[in-house]
C-alpha positions in Angstrom: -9.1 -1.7 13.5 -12.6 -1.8 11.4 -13.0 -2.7 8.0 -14.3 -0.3 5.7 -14.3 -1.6 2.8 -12.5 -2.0 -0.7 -10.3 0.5 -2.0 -8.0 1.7 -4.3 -4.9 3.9 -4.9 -3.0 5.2 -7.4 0.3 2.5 -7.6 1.6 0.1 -9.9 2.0 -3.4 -7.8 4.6 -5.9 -7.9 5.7 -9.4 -6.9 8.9 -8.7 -5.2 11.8 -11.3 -6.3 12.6 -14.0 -3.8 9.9 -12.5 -1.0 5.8 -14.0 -0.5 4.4 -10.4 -0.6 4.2 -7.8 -2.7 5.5 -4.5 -3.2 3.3 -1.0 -4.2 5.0 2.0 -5.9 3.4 5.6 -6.3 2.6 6.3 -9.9 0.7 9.3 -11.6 -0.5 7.0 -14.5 -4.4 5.6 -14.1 -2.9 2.4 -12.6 -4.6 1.2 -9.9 -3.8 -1.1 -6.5 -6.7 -2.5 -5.2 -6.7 -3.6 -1.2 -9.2 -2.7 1.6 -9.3 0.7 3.7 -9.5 0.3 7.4 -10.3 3.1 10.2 -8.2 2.6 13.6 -9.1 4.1 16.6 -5.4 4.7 18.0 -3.2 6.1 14.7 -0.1 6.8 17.1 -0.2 3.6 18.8 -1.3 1.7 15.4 0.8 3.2 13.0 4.0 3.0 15.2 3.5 -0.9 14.8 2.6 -1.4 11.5 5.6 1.1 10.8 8.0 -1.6 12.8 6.3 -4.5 10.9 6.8 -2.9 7.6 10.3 -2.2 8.1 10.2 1.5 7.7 13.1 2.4 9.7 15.0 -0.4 8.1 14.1 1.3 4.5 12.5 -1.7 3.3 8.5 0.3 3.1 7.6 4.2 3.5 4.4 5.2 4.6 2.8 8.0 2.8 -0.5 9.8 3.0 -2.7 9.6 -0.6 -6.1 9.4 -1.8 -7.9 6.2 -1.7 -11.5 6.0 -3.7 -13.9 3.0 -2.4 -16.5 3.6 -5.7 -16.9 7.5 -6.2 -16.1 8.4 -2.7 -12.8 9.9 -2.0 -11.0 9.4 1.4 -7.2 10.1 2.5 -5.2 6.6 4.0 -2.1 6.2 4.6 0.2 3.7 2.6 3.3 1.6 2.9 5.2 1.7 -0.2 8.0 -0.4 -1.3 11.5 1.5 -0.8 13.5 -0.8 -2.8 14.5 -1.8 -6.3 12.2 -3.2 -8.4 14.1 -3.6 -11.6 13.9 -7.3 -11.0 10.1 -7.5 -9.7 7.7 -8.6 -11.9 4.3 -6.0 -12.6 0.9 -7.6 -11.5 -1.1 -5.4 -14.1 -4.5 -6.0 -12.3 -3.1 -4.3 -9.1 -4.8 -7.1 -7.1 -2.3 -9.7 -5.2 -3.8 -13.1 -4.3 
């Protein structure tokens, strides 16, 4: 993987209960999560292990294409989502987990 730089997406973030790492949902609103946008060089290979990592075929995280913007420049990423609840998370308005 290569580093490409800082990004955004559209996405509300959240500090799932009880867990050290956070949770993004989809959102239509002007909310933004701020992370970093990578290029790989072997998606299958790549993609079918983060997938594993993020629990995707446990339901924990989906992964979903979208647009990311790094300033004005528009580019298409993919995303892990949280799958869960979140009634009991708490919102980190900046959209930036530290």
């Amino acid at each position: 993987m290569e580093l490409i730089g800082d990004a955004r997406i559209r996405g509300q973030l959240y500090q799932l209960p009880g867990e050290d790492y956070p949770g993004a949902v989809p959102t239509k609103s002007d909310r933004y999560v701020h992370g970093q946008l990578y290029s790989i060089k072997r998606p299958r290979k790549t993609l079918g292990a983060l997938d594993e990592f993020e629990g995707v075929s446990e339901g924990l995280f989906r992964r979903k294409l979208v647009d990311a913007w790094m300033s004005r420049k528009r580019a298409r990423a993919w995303v892990y989502f949280y799958a869960g609840p979140i009634q009991q998370a708490n919102l980190v308005s900046s959209g930036v987990y530290s």
